[in-house]
Structures are given as C-alpha cells and as structure tokens.
VOBA-1610 file (N, C-alpha, C; in pm, whole numbers, padded with zeros to 5 digits, always signed):
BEGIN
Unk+12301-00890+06522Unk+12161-00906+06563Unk+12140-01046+06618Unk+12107-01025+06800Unk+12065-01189+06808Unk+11954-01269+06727Unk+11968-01407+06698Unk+11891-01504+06647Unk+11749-01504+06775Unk+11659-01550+06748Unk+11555-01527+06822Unk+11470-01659+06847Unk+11399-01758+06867Unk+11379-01915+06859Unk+11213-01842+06867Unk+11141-01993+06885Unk+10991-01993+06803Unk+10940-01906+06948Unk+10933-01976+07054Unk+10937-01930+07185Unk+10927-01769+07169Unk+10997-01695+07126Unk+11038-01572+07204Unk+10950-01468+07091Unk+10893-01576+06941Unk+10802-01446+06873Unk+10683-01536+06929Unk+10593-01633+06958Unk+10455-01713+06973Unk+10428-01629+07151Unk+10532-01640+07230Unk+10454-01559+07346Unk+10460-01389+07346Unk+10597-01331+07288Unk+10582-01233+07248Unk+10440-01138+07175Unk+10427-01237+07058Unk+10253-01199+07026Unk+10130-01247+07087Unk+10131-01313+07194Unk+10040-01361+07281Unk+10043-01241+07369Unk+10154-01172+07407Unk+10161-01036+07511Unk+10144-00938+07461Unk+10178-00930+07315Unk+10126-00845+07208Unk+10015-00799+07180Unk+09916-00903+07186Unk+09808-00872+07121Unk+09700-00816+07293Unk+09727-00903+07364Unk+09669-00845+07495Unk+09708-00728+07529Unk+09835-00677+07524Unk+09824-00490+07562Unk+09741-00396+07400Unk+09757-00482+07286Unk+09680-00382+07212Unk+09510-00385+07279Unk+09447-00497+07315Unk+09299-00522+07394Unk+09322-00418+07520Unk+09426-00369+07577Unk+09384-00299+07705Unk+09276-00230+07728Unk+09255-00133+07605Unk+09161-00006+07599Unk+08997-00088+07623Unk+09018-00190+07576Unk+08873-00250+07637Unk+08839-00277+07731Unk+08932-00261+07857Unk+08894-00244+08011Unk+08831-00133+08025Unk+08874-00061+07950Unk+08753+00129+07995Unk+08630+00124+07928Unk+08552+00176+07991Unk+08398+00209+07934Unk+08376+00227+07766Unk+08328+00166+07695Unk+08188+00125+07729Unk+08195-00028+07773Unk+08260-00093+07708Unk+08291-00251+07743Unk+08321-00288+07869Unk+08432-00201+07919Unk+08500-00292+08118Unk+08488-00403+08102Unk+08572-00465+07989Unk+08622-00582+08025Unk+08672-00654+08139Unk+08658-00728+08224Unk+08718-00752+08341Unk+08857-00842+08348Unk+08887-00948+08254Unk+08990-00993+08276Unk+09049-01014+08104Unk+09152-00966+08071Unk+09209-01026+08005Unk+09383-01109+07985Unk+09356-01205+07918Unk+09423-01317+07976Unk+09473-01419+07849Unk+09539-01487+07874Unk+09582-01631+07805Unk+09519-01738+07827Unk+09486-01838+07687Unk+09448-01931+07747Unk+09560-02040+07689Unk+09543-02178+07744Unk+09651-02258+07746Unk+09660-02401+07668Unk+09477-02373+07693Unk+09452-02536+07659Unk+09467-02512+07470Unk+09359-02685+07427Unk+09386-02686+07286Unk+09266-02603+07283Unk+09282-02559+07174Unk+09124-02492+07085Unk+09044-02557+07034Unk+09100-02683+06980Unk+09037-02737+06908Unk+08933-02844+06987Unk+08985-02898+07090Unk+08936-02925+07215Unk+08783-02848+07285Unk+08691-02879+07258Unk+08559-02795+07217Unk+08516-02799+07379Unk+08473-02908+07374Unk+08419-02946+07571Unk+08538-02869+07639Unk+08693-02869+07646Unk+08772-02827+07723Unk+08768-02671+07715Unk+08737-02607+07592Unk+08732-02483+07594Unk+08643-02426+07591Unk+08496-02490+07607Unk+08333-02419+07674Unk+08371-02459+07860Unk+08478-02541+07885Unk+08427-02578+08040Unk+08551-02446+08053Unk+08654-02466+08022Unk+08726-02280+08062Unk+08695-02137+08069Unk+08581-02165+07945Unk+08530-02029+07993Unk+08420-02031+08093Unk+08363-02112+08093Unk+08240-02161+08219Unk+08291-02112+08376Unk+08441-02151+08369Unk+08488-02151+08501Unk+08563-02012+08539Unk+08562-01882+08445Unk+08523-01786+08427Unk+08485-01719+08436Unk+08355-01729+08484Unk+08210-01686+08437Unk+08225-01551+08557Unk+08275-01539+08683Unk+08309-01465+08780Unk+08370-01339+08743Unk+08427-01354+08604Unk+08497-01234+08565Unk+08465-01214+08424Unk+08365-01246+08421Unk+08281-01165+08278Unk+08267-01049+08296Unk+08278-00923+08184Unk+08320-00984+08009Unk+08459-01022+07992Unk+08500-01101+07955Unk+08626-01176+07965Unk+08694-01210+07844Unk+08846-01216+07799Unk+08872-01205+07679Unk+09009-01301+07683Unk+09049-01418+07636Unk+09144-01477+07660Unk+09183-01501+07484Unk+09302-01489+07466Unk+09425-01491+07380Unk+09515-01662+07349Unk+09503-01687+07232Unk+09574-01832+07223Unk+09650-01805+07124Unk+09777-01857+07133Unk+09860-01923+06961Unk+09767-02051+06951Unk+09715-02049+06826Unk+09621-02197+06765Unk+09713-02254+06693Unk+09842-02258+06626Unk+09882-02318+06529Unk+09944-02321+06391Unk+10015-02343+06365Unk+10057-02280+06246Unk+10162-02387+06169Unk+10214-02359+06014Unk+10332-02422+05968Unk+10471-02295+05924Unk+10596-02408+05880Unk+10674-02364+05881Unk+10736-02403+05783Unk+10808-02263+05695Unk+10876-02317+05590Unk+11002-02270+05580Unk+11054-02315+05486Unk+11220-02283+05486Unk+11243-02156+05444Unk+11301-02072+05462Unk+11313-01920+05399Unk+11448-01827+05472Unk+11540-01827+05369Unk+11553-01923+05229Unk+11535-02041+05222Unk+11488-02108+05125Unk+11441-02246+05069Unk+11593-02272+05007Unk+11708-02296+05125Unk+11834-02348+05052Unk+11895-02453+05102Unk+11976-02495+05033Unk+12046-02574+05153Unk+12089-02580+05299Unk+12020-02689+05385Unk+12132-02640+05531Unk+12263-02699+05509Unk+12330-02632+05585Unk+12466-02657+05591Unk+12509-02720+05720Unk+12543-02856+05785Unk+12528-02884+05905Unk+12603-02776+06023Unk+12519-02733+06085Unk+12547-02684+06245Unk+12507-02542+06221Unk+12492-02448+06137Unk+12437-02337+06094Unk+12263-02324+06108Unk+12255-02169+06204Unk+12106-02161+06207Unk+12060-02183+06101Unk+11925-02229+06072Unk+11826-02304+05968Unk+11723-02125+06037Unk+11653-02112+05883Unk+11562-01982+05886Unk+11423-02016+05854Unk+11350-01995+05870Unk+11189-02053+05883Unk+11102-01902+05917Unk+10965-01950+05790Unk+10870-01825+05816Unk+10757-01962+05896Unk+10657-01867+05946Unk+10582-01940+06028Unk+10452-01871+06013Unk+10390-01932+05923Unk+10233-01864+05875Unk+10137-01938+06016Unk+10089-01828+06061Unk+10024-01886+06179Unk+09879-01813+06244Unk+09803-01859+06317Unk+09677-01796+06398Unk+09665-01816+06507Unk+09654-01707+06555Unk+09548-01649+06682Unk+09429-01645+06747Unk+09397-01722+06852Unk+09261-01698+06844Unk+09276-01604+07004Unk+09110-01485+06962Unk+09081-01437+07074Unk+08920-01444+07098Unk+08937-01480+07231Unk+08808-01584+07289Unk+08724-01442+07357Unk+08616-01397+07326Unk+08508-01316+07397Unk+08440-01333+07404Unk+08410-01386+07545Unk+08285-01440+07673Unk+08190-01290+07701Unk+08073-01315+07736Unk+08006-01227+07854Unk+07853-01336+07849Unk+07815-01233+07961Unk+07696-01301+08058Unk+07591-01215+08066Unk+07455-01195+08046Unk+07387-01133+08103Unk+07246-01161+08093Unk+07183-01158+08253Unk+07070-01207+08295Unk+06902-01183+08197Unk+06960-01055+08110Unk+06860-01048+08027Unk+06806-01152+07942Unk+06917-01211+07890Unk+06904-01348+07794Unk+06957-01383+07695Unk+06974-01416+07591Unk+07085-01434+07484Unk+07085-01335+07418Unk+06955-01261+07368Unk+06980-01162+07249Unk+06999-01066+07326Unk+06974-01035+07449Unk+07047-00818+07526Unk+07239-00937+07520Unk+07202-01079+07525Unk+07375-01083+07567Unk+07495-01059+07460Unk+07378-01080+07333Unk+07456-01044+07221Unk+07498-00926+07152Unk+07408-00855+07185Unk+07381-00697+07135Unk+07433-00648+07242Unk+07419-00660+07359Unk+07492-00569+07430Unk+07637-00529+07457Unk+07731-00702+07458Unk+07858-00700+07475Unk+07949-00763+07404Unk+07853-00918+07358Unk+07958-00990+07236Unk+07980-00931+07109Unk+07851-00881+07074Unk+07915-00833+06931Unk+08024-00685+06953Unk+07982-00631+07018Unk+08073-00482+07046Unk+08222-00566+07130Unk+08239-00672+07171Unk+08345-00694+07187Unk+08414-00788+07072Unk+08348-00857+07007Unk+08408-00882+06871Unk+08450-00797+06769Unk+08386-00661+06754Unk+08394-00527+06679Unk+08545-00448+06740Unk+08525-00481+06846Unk+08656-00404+06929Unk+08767-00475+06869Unk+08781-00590+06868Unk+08888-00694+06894Unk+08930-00659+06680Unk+08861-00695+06664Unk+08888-00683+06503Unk+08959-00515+06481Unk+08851-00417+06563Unk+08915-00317+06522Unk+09005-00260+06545Unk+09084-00345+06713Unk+09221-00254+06725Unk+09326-00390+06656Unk+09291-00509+06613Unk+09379-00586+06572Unk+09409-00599+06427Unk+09326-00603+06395Unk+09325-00596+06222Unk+09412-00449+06123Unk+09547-00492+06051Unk+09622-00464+06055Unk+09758-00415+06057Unk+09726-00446+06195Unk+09892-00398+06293Unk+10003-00515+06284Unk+10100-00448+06288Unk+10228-00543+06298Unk+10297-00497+06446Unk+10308-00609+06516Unk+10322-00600+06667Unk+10499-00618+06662Unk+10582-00511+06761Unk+10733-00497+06819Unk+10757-00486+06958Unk+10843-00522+07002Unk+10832-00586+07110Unk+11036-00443+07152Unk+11078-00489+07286Unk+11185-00453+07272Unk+11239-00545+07371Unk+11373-00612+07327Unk+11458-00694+07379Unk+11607-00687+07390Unk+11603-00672+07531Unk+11738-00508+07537Unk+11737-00424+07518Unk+11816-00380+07416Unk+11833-00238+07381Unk+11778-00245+07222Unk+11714-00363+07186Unk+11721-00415+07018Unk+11574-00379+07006Unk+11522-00329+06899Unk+11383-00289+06842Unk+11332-00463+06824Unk+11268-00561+06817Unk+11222-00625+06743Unk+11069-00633+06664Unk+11087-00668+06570Unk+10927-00673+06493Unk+10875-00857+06526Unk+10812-00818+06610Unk+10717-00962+06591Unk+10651-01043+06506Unk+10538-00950+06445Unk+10500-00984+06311Unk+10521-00926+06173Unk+10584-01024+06112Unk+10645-00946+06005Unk+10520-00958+05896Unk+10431-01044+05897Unk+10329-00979+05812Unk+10197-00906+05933Unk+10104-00842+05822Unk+10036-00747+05948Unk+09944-00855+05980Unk+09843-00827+06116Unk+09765-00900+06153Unk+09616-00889+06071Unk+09548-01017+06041Unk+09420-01004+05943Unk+09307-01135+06005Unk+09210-01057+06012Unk+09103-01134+06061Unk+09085-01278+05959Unk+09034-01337+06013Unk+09016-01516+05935Unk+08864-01554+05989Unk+08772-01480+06033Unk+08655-01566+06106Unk+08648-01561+06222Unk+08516-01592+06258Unk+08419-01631+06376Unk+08391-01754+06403Unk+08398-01779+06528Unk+08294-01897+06557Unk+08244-01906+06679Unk+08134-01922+06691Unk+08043-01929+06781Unk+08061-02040+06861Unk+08102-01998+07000Unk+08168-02170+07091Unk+08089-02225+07234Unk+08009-02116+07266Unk+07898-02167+07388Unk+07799-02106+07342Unk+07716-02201+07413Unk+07567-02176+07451Unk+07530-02241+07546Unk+07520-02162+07644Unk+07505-02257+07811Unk+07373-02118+07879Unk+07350-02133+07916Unk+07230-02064+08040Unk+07315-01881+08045Unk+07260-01790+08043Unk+07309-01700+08034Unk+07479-01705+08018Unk+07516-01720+07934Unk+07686-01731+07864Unk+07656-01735+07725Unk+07770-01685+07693Unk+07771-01609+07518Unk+07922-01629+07523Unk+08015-01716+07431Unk+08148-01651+07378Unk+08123-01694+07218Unk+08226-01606+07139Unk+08287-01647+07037Unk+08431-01650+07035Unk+08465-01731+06893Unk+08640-01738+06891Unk+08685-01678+06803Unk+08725-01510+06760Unk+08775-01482+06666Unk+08950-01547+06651Unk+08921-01589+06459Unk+09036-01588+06447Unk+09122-01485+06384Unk+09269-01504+06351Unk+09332-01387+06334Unk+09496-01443+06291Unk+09515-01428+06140Unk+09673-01498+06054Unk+09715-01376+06103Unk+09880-01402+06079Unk+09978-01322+06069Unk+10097-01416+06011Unk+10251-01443+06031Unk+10325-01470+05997Unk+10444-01366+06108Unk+10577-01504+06068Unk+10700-01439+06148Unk+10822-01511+06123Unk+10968-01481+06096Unk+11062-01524+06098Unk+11125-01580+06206Unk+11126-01694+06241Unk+11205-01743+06326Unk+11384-01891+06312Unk+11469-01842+06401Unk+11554-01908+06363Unk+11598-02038+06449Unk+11677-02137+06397Unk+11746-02269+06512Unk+11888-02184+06541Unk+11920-02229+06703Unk+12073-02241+06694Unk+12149-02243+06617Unk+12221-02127+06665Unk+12375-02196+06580Unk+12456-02315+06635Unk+12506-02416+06601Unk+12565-02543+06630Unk+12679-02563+06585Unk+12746-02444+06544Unk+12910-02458+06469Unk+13021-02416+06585Unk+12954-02379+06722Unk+13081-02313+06803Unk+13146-02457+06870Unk+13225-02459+06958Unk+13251-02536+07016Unk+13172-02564+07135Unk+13150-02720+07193Unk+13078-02740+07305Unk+12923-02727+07281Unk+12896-02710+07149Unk+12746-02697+07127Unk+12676-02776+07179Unk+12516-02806+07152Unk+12434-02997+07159Unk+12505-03035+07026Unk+12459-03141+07015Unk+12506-03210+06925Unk+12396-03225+06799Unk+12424-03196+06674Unk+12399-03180+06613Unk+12329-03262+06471Unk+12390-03411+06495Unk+12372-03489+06412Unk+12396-03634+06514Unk+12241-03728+06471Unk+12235-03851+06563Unk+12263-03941+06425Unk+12361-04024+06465Unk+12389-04133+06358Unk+12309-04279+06421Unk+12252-04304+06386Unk+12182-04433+06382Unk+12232-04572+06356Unk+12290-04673+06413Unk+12308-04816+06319Unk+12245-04927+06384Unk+12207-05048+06317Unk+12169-05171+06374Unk+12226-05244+06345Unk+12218-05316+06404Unk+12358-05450+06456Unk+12275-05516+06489Unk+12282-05696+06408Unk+12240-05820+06496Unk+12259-05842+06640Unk+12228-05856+06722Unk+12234-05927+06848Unk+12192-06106+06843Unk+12177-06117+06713Unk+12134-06251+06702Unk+12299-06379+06697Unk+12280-06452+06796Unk+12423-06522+06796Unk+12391-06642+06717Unk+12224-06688+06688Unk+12211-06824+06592Unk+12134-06909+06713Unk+12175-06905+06851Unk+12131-06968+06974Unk+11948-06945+07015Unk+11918-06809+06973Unk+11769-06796+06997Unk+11731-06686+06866Unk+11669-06793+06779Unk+11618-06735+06666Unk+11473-06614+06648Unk+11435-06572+06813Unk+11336-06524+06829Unk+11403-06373+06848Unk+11539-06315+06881Unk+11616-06225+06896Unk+11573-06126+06762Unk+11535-06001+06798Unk+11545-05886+06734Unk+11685-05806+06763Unk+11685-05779+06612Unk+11810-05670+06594Unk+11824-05571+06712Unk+11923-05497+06729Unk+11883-05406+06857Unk+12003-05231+06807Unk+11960-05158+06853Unk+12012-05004+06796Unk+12095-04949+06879Unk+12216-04924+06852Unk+12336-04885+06857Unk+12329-04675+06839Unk+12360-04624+06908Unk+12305-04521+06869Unk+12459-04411+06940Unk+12498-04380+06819Unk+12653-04325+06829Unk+12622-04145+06765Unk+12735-04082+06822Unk+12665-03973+06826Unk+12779-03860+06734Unk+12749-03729+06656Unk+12865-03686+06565Unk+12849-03569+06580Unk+12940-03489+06650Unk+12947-03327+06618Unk+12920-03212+06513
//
C-alpha cells in the first residue's frame, strides 16, 4: 500500500467535500458557484473582501482546510530514515454567501439558512474515499461533525456564514532508508572564526550533512 503525504488527504477532502455540495446546484437552492477558497480564514477583512468580489455568482459556497494538529500515531520511537505516522485532527470551513434585494431578513430565510441546513445535512457524518489508481483510499478516517457557525458579513444586501466542520486523517513522511534519498539528518557545528585580531568576530556555522 502506497504511503500517502499531508498534500494528497487536505486537497483530497477539499474535492471531497465539494462533490458531496453538488446536489445544491439543483433547485431549490441553484447554487451558482462552488469552489475553494485559498486565503487565511482567520484573516476577517480578507475573507468579507473575497466574498464581496463574488457577489456576481451568488448563492455561492467556497470550501477551506482551516487548520489543524498532528500527532504521533504510533506514539513510538522514530527510527532514522523510516516513514514517521501522524493523525491529523483537523477543520473545514464551508463559506455560504447569498444576496437578495429584499433585505437581510428574506436574505436569511430565504437562502442562508437553507444553505447552511444543506451543508450540515449532506456533510455531517460521512467519511469521504477518494480512488488513487486502482487503490480504494479513505480520506477521513474519522467521520465528518459539525463544530459551529459564524456569522462573517454584513455589507448592503450580502449575507455569508462560516460553517465549521472536524474530522481527522492518517498521514505519512517519506521513506528515507533507500538509496539516493534527501537527506535525512542536518548536523549542525560552530566553530570560532575568531583569530584574537578582531574581537568583534562572531562565531560562524559550519553546516555538514549525514545520510
């Protein structure tokens, strides 16, 4: 079974979770675009001016990896040059915009909340697989579970919120034991450069390298 890197499960469930949203392009919703977004989340001004610029393809639904940690699993020793195994408890956010000239409350009742209802109800959960080659893979190895709302514009007819959304996933490092690998281990030393002649001389780093 190939090893798989962080890369190939974080966009995997970014493509994941947007074909489970498809069905919200058909009536009653007609979503018009759904999509990735790129920037930070946390980044508040950067992610009310993205959806702003948007606004042409409301009701609109964009998809982020927000972040996550990583732990050892197994919690054992590494052994130098051997893949290292890591779970990765992590969230999702999915961003649902719409617009409408009626005013905030037809904009809320009409499309944000029924597109927040959607989003929870085909995501909340599912454990997303992907196929790579001929190999089944499971993306998320725990299922997907809602975490919250938050309410992220209020501009002149515009409405989004940011649902969030945990899951978890196994991901692995290289193996580094074949021959010709990267290199695996940076050895570090410092050495005076000081000859006694200019006492203002900083040490300077020597940086030698070990298979």
């Amino acid at each position: 079974m190939a090893e798989r890197d962080f890369d190939f499960y974080v966009g995997g469930i970014e493509d994941g979770i947007l074909e489970v949203l498809q069905p919200m392009k058909q009536a009653p919703l007609k979503v018009r675009e759904l999509t990735t977004y790129s920037g930070e989340l946390e980044d508040a001004k950067a992610l009310q001016a993205a959806i702003a610029s948007e606004a042409r393809v409301f009701p609109l639904v964009m998809v982020s990896y927000g972040g996550g940690q990583d732990t050892r699993s197994p919690a054992t020793s590494a052994v130098l040059g051997k893949p290292l195994s890591y779970r990765h408890d992590c969230f999702f956010a999915v961003v649902c915009a719409d617009n409408n000239p009626l005013g905030e409350k037809a904009r809320r009742r009409s499309k944000a909340y029924q597109m927040l209802a959607a989003v929870r109800k085909e995501l909340t959960g599912r454990r997303l697989v992907t196929i790579d080659g001929a190999e089944k893979v499971t993306l998320t190895h725990g299922v997907i579970e809602p975490d919250g709302t938050e309410y992220v514009l209020k501009l002149a007819n515009m409405t989004a919120y940011v649902a969030i959304f945990r899951t978890w996933f196994n991901w692995s490092s290289p193996d580094r034991t074949t021959p010709g690998s990267d290199v695996a281990e940076i050895i570090v030393g410092v050495d005076s450069q000081n000859d006694g002649s200019n006492p203002g001389n900083t040490p300077g780093v020597n940086f030698e390298t070990g298979d």
